[in-house]
VMD Tcl script that builds the backbone (N, CA, C; Angstrom):
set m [mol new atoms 510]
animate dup $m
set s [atomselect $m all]
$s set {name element resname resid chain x y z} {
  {N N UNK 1 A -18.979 2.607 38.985}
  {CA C UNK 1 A -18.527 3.290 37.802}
  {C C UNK 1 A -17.026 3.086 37.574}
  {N N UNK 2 A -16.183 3.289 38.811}
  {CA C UNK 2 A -14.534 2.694 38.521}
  {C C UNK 2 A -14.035 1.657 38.346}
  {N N UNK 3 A -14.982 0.685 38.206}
  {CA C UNK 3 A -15.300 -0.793 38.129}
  {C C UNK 3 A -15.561 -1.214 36.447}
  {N N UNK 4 A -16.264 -0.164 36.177}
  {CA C UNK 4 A -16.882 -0.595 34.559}
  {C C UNK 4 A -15.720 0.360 34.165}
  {N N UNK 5 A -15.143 1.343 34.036}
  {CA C UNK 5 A -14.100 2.218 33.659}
  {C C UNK 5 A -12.507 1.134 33.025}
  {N N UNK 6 A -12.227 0.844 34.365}
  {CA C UNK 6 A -11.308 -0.079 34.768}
  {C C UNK 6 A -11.424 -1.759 33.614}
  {N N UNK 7 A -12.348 -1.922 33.645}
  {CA C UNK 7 A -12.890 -3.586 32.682}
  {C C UNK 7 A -12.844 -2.971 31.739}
  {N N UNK 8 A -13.240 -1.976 30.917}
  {CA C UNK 8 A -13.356 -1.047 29.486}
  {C C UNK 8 A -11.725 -0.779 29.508}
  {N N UNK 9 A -10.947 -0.437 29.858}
  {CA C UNK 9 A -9.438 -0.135 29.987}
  {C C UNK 9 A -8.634 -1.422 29.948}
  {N N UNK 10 A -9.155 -2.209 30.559}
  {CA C UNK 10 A -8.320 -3.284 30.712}
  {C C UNK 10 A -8.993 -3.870 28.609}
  {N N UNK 11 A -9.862 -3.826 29.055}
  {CA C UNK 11 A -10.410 -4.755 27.196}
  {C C UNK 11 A -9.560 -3.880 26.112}
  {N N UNK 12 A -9.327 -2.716 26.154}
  {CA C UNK 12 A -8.813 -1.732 25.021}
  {C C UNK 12 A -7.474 -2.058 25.142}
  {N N UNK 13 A -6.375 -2.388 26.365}
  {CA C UNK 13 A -5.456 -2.384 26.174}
  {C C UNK 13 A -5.134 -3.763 25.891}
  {N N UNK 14 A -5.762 -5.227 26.117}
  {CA C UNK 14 A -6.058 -6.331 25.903}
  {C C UNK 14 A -5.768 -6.368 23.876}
  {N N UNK 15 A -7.096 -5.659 23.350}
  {CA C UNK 15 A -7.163 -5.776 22.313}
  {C C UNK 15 A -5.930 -5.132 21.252}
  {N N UNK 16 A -5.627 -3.797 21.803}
  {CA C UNK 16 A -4.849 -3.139 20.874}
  {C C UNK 16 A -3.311 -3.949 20.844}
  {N N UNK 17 A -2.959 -5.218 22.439}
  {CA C UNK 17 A -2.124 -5.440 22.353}
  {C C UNK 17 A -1.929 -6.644 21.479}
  {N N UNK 18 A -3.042 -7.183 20.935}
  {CA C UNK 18 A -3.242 -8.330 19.893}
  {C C UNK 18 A -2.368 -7.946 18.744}
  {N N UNK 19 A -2.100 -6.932 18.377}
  {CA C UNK 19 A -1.264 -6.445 17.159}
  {C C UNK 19 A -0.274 -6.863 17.284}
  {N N UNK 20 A 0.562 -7.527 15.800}
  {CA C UNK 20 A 1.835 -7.771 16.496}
  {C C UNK 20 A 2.857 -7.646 15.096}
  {N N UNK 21 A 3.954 -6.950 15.479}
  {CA C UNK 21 A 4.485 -6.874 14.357}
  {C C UNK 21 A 5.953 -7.301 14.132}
  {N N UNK 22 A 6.029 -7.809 12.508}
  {CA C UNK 22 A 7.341 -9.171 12.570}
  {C C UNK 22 A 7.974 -9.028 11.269}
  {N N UNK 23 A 9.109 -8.987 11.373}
  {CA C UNK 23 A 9.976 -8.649 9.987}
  {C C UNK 23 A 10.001 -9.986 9.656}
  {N N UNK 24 A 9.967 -10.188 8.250}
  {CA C UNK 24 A 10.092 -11.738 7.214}
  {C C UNK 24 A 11.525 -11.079 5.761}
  {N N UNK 25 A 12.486 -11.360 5.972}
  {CA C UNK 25 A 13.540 -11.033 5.158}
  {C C UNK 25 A 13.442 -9.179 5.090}
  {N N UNK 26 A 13.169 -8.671 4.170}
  {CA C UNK 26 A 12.936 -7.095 4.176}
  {C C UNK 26 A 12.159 -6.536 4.156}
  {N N UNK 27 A 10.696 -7.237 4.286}
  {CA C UNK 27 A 9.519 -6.964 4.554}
  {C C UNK 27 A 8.652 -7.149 6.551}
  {N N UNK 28 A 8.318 -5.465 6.277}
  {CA C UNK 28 A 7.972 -5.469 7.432}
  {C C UNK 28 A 6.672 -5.661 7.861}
  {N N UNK 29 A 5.412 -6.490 8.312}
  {CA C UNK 29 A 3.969 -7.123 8.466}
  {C C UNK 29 A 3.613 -6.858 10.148}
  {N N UNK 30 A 1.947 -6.113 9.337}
  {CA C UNK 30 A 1.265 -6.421 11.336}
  {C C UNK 30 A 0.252 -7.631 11.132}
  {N N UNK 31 A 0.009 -7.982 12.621}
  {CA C UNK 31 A -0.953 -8.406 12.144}
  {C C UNK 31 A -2.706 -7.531 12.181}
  {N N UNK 32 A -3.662 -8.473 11.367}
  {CA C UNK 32 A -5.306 -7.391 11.337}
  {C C UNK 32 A -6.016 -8.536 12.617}
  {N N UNK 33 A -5.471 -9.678 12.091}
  {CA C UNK 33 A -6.546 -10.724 12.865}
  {C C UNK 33 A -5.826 -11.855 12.650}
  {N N UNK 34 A -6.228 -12.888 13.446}
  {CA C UNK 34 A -5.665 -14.320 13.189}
  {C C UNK 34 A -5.172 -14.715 11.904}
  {N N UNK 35 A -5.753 -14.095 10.977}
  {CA C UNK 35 A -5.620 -14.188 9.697}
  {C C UNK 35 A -5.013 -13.718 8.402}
  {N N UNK 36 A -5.066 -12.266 8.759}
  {CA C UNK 36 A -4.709 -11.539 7.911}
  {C C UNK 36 A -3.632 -10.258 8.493}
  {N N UNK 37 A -3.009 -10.393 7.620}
  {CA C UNK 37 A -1.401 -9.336 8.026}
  {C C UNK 37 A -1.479 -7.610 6.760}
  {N N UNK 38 A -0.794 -6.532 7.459}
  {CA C UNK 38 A -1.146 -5.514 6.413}
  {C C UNK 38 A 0.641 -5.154 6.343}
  {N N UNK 39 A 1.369 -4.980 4.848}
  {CA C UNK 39 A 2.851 -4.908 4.872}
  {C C UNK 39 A 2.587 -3.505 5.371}
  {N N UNK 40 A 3.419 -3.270 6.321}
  {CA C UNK 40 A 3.637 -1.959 6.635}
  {C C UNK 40 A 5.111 -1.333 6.915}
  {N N UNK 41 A 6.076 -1.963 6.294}
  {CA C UNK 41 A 7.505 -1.059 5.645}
  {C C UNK 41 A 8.554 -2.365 5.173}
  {N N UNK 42 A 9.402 -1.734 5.134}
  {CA C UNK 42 A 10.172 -2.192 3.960}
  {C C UNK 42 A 11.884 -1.532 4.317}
  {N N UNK 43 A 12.501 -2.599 4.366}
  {CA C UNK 43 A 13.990 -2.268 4.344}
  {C C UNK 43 A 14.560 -0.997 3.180}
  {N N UNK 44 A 15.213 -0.107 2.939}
  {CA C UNK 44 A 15.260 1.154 1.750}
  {C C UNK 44 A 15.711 1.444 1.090}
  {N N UNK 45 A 16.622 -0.267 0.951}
  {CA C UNK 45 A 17.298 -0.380 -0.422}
  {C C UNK 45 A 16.873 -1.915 -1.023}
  {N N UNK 46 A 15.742 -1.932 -0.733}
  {CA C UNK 46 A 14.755 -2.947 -1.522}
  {C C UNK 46 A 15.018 -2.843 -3.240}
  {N N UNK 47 A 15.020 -3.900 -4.018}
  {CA C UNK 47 A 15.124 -3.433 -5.230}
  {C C UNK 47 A 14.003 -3.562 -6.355}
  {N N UNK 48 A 13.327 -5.164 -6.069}
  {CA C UNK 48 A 12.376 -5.790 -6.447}
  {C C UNK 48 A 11.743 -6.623 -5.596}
  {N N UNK 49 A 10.207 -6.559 -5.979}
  {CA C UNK 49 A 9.126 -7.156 -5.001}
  {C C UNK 49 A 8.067 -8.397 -5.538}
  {N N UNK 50 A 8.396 -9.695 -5.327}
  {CA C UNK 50 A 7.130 -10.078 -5.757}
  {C C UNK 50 A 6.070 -10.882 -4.404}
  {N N UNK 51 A 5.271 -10.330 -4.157}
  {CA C UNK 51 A 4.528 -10.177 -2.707}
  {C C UNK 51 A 3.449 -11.454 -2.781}
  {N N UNK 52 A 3.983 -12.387 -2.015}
  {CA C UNK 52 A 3.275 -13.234 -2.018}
  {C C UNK 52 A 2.105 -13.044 -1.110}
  {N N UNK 53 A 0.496 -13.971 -1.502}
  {CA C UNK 53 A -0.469 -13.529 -1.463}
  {C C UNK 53 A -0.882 -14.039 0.037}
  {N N UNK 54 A -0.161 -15.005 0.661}
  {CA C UNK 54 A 0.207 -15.438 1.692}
  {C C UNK 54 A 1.425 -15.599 2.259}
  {N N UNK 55 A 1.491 -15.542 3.548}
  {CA C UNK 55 A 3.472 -15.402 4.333}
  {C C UNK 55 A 2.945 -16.368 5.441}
  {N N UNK 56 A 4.069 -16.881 6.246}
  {CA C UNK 56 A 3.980 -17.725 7.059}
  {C C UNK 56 A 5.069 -17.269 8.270}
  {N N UNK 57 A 4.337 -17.060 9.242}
  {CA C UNK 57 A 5.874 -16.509 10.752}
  {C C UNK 57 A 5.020 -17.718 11.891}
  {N N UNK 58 A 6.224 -17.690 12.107}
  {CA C UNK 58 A 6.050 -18.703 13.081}
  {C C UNK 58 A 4.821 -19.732 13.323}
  {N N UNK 59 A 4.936 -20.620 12.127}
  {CA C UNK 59 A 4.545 -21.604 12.095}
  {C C UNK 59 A 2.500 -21.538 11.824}
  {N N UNK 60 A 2.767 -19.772 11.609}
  {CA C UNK 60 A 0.774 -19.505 11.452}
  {C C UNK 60 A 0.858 -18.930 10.011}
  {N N UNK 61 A -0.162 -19.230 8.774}
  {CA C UNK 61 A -0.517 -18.480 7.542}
  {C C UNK 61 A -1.057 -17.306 7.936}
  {N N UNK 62 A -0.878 -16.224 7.038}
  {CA C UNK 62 A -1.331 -15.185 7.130}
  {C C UNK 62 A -1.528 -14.764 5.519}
  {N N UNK 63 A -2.896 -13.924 5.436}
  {CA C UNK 63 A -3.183 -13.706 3.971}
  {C C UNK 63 A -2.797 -11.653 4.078}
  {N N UNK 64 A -1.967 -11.407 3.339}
  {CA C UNK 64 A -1.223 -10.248 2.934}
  {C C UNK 64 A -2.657 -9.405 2.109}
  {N N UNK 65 A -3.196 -8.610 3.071}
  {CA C UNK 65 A -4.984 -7.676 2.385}
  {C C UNK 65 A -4.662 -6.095 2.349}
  {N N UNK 66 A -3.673 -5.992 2.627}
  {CA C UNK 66 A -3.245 -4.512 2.742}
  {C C UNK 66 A -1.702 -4.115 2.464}
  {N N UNK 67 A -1.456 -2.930 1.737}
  {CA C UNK 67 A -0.299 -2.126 1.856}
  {C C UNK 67 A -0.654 -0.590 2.748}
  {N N UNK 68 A 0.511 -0.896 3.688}
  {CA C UNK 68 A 0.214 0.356 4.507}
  {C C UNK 68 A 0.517 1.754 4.651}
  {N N UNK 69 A -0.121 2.936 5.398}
  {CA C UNK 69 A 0.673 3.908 5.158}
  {C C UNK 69 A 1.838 3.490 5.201}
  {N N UNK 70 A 2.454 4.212 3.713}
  {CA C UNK 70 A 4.093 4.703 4.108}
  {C C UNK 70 A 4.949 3.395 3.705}
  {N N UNK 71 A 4.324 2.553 4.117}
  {CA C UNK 71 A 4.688 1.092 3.942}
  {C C UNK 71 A 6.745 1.230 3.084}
  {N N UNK 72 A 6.558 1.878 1.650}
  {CA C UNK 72 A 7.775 1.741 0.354}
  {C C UNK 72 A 8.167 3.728 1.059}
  {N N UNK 73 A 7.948 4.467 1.239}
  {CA C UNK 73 A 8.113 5.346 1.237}
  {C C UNK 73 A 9.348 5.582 1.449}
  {N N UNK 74 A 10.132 6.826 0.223}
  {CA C UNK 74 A 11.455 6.502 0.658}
  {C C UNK 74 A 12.427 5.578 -0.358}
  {N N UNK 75 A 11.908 4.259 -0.778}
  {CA C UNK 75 A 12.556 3.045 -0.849}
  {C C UNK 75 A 13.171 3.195 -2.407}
  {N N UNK 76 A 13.931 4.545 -2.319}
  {CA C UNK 76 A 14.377 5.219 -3.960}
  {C C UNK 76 A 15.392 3.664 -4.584}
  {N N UNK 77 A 15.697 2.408 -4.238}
  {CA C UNK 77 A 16.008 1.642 -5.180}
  {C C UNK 77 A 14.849 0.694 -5.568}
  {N N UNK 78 A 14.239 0.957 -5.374}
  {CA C UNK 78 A 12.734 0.021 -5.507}
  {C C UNK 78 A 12.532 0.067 -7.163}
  {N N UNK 79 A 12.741 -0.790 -7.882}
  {CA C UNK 79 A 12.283 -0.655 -9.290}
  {C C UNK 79 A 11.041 -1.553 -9.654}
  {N N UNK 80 A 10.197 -2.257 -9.031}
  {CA C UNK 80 A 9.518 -2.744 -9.445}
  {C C UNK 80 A 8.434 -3.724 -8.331}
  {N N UNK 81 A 7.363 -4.052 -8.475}
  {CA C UNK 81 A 6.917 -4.917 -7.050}
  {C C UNK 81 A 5.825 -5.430 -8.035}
  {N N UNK 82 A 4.756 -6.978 -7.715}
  {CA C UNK 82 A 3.629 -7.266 -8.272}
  {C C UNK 82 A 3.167 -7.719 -6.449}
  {N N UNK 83 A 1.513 -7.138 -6.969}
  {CA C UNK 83 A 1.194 -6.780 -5.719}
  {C C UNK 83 A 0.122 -8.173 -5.325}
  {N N UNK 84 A 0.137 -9.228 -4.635}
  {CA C UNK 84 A -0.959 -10.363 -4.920}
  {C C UNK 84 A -2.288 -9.833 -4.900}
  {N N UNK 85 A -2.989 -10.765 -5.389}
  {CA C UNK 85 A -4.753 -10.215 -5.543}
  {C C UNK 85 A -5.251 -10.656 -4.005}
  {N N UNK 86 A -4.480 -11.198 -3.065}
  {CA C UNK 86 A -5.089 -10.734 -1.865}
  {C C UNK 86 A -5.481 -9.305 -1.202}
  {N N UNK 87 A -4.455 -8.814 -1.920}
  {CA C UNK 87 A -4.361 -6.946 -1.573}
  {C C UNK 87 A -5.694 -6.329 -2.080}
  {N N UNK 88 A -6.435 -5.521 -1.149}
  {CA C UNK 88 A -7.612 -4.687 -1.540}
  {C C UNK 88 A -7.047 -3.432 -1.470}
  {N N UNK 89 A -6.256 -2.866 -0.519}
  {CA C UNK 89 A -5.982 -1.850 -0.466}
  {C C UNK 89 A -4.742 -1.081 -0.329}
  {N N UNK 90 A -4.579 -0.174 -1.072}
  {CA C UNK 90 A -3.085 0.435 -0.621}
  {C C UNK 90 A -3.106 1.789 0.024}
  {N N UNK 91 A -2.421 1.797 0.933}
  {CA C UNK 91 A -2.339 2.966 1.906}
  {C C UNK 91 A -2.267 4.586 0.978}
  {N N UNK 92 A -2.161 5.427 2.166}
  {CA C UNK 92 A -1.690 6.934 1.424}
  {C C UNK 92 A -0.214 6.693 1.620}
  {N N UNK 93 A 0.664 7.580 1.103}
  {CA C UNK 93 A 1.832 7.657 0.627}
  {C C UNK 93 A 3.009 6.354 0.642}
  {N N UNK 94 A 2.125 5.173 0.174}
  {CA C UNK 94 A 2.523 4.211 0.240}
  {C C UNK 94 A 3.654 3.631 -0.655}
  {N N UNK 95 A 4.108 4.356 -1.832}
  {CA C UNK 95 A 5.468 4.260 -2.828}
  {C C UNK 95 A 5.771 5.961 -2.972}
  {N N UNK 96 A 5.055 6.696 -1.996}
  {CA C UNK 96 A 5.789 8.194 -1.918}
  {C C UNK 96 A 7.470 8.053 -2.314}
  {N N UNK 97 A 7.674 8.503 -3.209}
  {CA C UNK 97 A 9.428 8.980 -3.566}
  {C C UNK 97 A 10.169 7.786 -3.474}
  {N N UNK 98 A 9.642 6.848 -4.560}
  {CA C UNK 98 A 10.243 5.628 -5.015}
  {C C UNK 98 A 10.545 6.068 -6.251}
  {N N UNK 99 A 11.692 6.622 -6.092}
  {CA C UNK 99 A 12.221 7.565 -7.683}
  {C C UNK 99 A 12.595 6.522 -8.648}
  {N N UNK 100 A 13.580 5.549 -8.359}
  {CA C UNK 100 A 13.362 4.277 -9.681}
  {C C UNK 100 A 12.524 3.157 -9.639}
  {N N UNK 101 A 11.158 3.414 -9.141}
  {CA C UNK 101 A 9.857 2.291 -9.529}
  {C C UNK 101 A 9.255 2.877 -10.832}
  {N N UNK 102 A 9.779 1.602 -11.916}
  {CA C UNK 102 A 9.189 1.600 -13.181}
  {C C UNK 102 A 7.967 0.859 -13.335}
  {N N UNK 103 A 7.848 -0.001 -12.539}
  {CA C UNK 103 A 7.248 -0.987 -12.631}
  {C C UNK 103 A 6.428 -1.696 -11.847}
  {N N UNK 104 A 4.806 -1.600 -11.736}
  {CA C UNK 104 A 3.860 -2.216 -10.584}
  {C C UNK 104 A 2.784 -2.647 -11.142}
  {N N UNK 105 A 2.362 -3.586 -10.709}
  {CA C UNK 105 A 0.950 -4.446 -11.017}
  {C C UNK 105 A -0.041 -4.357 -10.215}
  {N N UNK 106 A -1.047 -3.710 -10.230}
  {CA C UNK 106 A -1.942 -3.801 -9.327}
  {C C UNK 106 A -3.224 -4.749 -9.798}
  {N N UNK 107 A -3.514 -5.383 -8.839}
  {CA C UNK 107 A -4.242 -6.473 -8.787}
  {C C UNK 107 A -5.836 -5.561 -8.919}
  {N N UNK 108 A -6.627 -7.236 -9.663}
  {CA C UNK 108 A -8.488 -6.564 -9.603}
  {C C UNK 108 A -9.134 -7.007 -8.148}
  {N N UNK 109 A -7.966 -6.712 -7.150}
  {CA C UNK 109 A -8.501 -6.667 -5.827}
  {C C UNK 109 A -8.484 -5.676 -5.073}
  {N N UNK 110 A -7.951 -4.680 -5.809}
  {CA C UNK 110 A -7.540 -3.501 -5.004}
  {C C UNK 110 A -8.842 -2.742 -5.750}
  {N N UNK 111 A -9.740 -1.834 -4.376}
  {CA C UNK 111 A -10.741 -0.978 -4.800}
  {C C UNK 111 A -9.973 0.461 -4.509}
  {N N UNK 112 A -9.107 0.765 -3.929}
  {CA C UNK 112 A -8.918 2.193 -3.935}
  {C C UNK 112 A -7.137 2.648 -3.662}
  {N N UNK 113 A -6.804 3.455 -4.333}
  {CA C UNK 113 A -5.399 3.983 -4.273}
  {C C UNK 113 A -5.125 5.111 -3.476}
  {N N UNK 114 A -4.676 5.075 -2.335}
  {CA C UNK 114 A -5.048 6.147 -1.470}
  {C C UNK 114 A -4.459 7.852 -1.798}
  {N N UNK 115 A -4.072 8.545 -0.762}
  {CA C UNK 115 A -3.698 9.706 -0.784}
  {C C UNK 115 A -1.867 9.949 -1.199}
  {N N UNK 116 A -1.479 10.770 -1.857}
  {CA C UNK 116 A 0.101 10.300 -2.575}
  {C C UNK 116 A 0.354 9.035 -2.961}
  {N N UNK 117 A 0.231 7.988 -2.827}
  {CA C UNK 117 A 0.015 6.722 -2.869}
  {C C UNK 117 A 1.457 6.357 -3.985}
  {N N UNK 118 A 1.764 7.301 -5.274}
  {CA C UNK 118 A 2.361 7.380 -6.295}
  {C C UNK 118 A 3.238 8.093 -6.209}
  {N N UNK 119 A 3.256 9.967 -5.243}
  {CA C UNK 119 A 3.708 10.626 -5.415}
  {C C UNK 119 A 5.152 10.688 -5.331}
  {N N UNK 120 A 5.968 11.299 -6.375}
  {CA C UNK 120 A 7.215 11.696 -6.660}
  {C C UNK 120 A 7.952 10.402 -7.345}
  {N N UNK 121 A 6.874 9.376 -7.524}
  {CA C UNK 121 A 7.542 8.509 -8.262}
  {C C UNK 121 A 8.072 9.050 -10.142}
  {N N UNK 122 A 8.931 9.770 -10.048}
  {CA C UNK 122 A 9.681 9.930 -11.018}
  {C C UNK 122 A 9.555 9.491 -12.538}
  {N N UNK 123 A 10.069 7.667 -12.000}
  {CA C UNK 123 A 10.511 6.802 -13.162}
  {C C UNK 123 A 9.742 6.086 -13.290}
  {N N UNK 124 A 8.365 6.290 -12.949}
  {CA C UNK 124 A 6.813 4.991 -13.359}
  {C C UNK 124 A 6.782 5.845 -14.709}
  {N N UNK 125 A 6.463 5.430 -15.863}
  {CA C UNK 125 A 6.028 6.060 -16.796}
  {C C UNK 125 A 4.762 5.485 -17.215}
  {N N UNK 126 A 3.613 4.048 -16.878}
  {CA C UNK 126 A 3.194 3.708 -17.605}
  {C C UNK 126 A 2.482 3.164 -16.398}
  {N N UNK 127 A 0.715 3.114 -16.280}
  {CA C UNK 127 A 0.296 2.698 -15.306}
  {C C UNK 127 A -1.436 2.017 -15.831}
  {N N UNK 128 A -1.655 0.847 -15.410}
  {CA C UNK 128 A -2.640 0.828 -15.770}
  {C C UNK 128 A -3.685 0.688 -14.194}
  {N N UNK 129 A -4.804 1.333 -14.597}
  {CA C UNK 129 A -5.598 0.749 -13.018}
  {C C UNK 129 A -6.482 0.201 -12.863}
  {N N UNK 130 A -7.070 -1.642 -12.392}
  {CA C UNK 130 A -7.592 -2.362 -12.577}
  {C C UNK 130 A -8.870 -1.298 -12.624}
  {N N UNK 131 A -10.247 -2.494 -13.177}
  {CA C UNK 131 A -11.431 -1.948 -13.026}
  {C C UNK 131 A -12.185 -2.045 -11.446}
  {N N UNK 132 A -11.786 -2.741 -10.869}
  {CA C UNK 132 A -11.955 -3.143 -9.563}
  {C C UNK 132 A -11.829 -1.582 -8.513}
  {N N UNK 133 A -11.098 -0.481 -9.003}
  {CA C UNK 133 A -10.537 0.492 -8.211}
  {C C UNK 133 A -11.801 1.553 -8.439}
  {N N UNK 134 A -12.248 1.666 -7.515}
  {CA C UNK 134 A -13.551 2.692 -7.816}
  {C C UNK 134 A -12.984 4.612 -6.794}
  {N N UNK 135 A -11.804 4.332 -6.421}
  {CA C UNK 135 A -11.072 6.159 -6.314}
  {C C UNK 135 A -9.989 5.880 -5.988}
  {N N UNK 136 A -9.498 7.264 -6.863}
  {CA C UNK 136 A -8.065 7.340 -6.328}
  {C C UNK 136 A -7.810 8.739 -5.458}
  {N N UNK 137 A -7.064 8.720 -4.465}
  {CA C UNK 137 A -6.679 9.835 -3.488}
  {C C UNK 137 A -6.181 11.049 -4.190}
  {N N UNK 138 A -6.556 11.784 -3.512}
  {CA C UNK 138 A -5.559 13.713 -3.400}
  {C C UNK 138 A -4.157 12.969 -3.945}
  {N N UNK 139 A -3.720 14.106 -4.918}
  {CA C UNK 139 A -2.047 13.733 -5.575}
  {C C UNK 139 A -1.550 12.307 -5.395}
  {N N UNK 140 A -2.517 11.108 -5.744}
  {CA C UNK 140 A -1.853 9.880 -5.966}
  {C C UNK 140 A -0.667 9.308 -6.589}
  {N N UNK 141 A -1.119 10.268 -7.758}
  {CA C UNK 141 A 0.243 10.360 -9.112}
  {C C UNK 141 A 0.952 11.435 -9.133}
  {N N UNK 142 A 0.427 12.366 -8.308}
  {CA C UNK 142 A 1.754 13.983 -8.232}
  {C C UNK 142 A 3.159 13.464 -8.232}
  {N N UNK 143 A 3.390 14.474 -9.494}
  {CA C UNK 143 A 5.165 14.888 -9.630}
  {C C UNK 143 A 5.695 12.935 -10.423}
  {N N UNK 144 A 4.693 12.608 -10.530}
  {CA C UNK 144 A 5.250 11.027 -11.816}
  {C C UNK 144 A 5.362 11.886 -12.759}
  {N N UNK 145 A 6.781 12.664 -12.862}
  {CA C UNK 145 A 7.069 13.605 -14.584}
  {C C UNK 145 A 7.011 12.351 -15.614}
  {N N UNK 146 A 7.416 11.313 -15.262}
  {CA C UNK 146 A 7.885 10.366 -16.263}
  {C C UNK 146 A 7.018 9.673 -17.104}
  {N N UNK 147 A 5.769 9.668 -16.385}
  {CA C UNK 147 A 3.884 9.108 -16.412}
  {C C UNK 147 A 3.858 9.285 -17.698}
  {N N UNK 148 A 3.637 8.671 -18.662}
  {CA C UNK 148 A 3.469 9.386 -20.076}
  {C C UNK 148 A 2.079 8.518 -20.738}
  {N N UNK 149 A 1.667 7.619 -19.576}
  {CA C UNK 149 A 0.476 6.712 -19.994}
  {C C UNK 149 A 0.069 6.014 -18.747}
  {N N UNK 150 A -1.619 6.165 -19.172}
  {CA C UNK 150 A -2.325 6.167 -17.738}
  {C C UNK 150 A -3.248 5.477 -18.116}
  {N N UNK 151 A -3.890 4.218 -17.532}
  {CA C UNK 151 A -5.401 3.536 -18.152}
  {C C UNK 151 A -6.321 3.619 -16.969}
  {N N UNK 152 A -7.458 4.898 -16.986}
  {CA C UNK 152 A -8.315 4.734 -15.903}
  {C C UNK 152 A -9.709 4.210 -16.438}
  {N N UNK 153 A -10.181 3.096 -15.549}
  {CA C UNK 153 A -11.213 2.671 -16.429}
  {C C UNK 153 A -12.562 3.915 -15.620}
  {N N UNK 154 A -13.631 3.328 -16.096}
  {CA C UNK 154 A -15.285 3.873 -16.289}
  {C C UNK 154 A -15.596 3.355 -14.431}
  {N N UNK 155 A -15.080 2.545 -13.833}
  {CA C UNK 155 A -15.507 1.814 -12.839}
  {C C UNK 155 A -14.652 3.192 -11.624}
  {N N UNK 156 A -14.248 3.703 -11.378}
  {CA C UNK 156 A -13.687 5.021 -10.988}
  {C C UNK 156 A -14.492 6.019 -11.313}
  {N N UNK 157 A -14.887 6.511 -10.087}
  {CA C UNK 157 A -15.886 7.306 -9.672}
  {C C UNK 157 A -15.548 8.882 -8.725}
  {N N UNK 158 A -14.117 8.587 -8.250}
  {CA C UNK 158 A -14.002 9.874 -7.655}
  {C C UNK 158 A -12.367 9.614 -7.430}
  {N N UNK 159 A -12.035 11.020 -8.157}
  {CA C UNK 159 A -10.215 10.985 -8.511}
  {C C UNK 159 A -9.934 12.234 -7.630}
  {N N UNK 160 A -9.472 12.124 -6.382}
  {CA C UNK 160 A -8.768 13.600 -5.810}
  {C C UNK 160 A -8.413 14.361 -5.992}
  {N N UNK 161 A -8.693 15.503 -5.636}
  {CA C UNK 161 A -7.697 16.765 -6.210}
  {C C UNK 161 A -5.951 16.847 -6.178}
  {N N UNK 162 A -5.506 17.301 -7.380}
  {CA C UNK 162 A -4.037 17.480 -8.227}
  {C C UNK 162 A -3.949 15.591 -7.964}
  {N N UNK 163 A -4.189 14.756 -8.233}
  {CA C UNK 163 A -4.324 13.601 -8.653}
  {C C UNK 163 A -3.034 13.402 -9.448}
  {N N UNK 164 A -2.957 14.094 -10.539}
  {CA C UNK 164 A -2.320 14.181 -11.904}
  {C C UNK 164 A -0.729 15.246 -11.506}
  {N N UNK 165 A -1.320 16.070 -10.820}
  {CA C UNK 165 A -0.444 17.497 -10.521}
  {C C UNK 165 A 1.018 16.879 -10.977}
  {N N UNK 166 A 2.067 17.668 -12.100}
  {CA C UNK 166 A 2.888 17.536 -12.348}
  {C C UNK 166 A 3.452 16.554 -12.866}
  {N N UNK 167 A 2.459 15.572 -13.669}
  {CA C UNK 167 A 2.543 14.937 -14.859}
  {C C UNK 167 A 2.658 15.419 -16.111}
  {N N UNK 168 A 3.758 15.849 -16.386}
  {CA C UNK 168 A 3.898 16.638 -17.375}
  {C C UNK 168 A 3.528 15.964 -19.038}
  {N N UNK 169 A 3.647 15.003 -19.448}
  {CA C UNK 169 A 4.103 14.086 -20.441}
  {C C UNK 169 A 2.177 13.477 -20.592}
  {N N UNK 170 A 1.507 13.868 -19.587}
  {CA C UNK 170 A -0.126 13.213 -20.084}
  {C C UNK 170 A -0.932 14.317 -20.591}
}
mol reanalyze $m
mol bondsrecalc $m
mol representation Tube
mol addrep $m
């Protein structure tokens, strides 16, 4: 039994140590698999983003399928990012209190917008959300006062509670 314990311990710490994580200019990336990397932060006086749909570190491709928790959080000079259609998913409080982001593109690869995901973004006033996105998280868009236009399509099926909370202007 301390034998099979021990081989199960050794494989978990084997695997979890496969992760590996590597700054590329002001963007911070793990990796998921040989293949694929998830951005998971960001230098916090970032200003503009255009996120290519593939990155290259040390001499291996990697396809960019995720924004992570938290990833922009914070990143109050951030005015703008286009997100590649490799991206399916964006974390929870993943542009939390990006007070001057006016401006984001979300790709028809992304199926879901997580939890705060939006929140306290201020200065977004105008958002559209592919049809591809079938939910958005608890207070995704809370406290966007500035939100004054929102396109949710028919393909969205379950919107979190206060979602909207303190969108004053919709």
């Amino acid at each position: 039994m301390k034998r099979v314990t021990f081989i199960f311990a050794l494989l978990l710490a084997t695997t979890t140590m496969m992760a590996e994580t590597f700054t590329i200019g002001k963007l911070k990336f793990e990796t998921l698999s040989d293949t694929e990397v998830e951005l998971v932060g960001a230098d916090k006086g970032i200003t503009n983003i255009y996120l290519n749909s593939a990155i290259t570190y040390q001499g291996k491709s990697y396809s960019v399928t995720s924004i992570g928790w938290g990833a922009f959080h914070n990143c109050s000079s951030l005015t703008s990012i286009t997100i590649p259609e490799s991206v399916t998913s964006i974390g929870d409080w993943a542009f939390k209190d990006c007070k001057s982001l006016t401006s984001i593109t979300i790709p028809n690869s992304v199926t879901s917008i997580g939890w705060g995901t939006f929140e306290g973004c201020s200065s977004l006033t105008s958002i559209t959300i592919p049809n591809s996105v079938t939910s958005i998280g608890d207070e995704a868009f809370a406290g966007c006062s500035g939100l004054s236009s929102i396109t949710i399509p028919e393909s969205v099926t379950s919107i979190g509670g206060g979602a909207f909370a303190g969108c004053s202007d919709l």
